[in-house]
C-alpha positions in Angstrom: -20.3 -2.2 -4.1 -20.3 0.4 -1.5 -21.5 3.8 -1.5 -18.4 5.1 0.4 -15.3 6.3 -2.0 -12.0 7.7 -0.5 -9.2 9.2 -2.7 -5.5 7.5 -2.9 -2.5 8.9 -3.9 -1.3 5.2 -6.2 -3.8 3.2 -8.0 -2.8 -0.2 -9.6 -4.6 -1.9 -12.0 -4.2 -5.3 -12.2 -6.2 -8.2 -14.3 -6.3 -11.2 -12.8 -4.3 -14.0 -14.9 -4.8 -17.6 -14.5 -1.7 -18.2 -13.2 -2.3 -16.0 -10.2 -5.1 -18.2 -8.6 -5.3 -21.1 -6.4 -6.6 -24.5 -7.6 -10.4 -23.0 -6.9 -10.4 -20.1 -8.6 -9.0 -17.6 -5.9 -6.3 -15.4 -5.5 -3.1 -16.8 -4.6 -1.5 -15.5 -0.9 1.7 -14.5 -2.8 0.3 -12.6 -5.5 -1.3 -10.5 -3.0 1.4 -9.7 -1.0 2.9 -8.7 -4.2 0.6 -6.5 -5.0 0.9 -5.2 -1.5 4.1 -4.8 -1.7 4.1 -3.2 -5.0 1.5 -0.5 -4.2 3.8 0.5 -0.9 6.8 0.4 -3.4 4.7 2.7 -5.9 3.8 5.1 -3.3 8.1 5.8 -1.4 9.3 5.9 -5.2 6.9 9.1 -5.3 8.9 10.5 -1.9 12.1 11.7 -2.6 12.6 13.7 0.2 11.9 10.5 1.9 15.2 8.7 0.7 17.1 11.5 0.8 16.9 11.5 4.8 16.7 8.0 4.4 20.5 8.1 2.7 23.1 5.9 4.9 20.6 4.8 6.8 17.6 1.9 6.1 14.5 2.5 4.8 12.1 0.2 6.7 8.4 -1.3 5.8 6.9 -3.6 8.0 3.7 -5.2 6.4 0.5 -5.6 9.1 -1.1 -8.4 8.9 -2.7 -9.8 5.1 -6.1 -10.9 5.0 -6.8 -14.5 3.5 -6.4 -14.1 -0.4 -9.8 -15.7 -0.5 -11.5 -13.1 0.6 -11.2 -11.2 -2.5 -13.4 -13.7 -4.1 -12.6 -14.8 -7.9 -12.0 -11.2 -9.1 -11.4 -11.1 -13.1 -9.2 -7.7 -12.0 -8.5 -5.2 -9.0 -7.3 -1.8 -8.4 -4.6 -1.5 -5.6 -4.5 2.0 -4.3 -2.5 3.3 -1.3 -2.2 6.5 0.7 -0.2 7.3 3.8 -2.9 7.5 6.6 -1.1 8.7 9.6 1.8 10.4 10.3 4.3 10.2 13.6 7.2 11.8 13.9 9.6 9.0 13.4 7.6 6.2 11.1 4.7 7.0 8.9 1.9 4.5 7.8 0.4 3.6 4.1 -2.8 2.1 3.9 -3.2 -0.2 1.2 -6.8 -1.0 -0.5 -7.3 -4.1 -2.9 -10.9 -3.8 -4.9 -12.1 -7.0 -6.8 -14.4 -6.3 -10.0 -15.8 -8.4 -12.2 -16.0 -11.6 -9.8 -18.2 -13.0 -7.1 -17.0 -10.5 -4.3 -16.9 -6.9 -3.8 -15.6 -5.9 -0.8 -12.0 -4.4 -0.6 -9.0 -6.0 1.6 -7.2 -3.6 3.8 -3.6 -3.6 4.5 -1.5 -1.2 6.8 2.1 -0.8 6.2 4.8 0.8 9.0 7.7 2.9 7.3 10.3 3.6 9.6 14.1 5.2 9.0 16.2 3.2 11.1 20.4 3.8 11.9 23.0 1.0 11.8 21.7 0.3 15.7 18.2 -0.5 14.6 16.9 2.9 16.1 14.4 5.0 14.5 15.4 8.7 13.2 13.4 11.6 13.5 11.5 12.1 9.9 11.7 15.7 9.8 9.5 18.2 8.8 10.5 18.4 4.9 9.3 14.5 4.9 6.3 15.4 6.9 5.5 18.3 4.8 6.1 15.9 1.4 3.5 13.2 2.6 0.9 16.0 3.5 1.4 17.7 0.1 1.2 13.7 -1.8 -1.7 13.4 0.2 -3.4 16.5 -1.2 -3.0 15.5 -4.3 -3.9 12.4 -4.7 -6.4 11.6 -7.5 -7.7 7.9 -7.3 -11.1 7.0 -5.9 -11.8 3.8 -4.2 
């Protein structure tokens, strides 16, 4: 494993079942992006001044691009953390860390998500500063090292 640890404001623990691998022993492709997704889903439910200048209006993520599945190597279980990384002021980004133990692999996978407010027209809205503010003050205190 390496040396280097960050801190993230959601950690997920997941064990690795079975029914979530591939006919080799890996990872399925969809159970990733579920736990992708989830960890993204974990860190806006922690926002509410996020969905409240979100209200009438849509609350966009866009996934970047997921890594092969494989990658993770036959993991027994992995800890899904995420953090928003950068801020703008109209969409904000959560980085998204998956770490295998207990398998033939140790190196994480590394996801970034887009979140955007959008109007009926498609067009992003301003965040604001009381959203900006509430991701810098997450931030601060998040507690889970990866």
């Amino acid at each position: 494993m390496s040396g280097f640890m960050s801190k993230w404001s959601i950690g997920l623990d997941r064990v690795v079942g079975e029914t979530e691998r591939d006919a080799d022993g890996f990872v399925r492709a969809d159970v990733l992006g579920r736990w992708l997704a989830d960890a993204v889903e974990a860190y806006l439910a922690q926002c509410p001044r996020l969905h409240e200048r979100a209200a009438g209006h849509t609350l966009v993520t866009r996934p970047g691009r997921q890594p092969r599945a494989s990658l993770l190597g036959r993991p027994t279980e992995v800890l899904v953390t995420s953090s928003a990384t950068e801020i703008r002021p109209a969409e904000f980004f959560v980085s998204v860390r998956v770490r295998p133990f207990g398998g033939d692999e140790d190196l994480p996978l590394n996801v970034v998500w887009q979140v955007s407010i959008e109007d009926a027209r498609g067009e992003p809205r301003e965040l604001g500063n009381e959203v900006r503010d509430e991701l810098i003050a997450i931030e601060r205190d998040a507690e889970y090292m990866a």
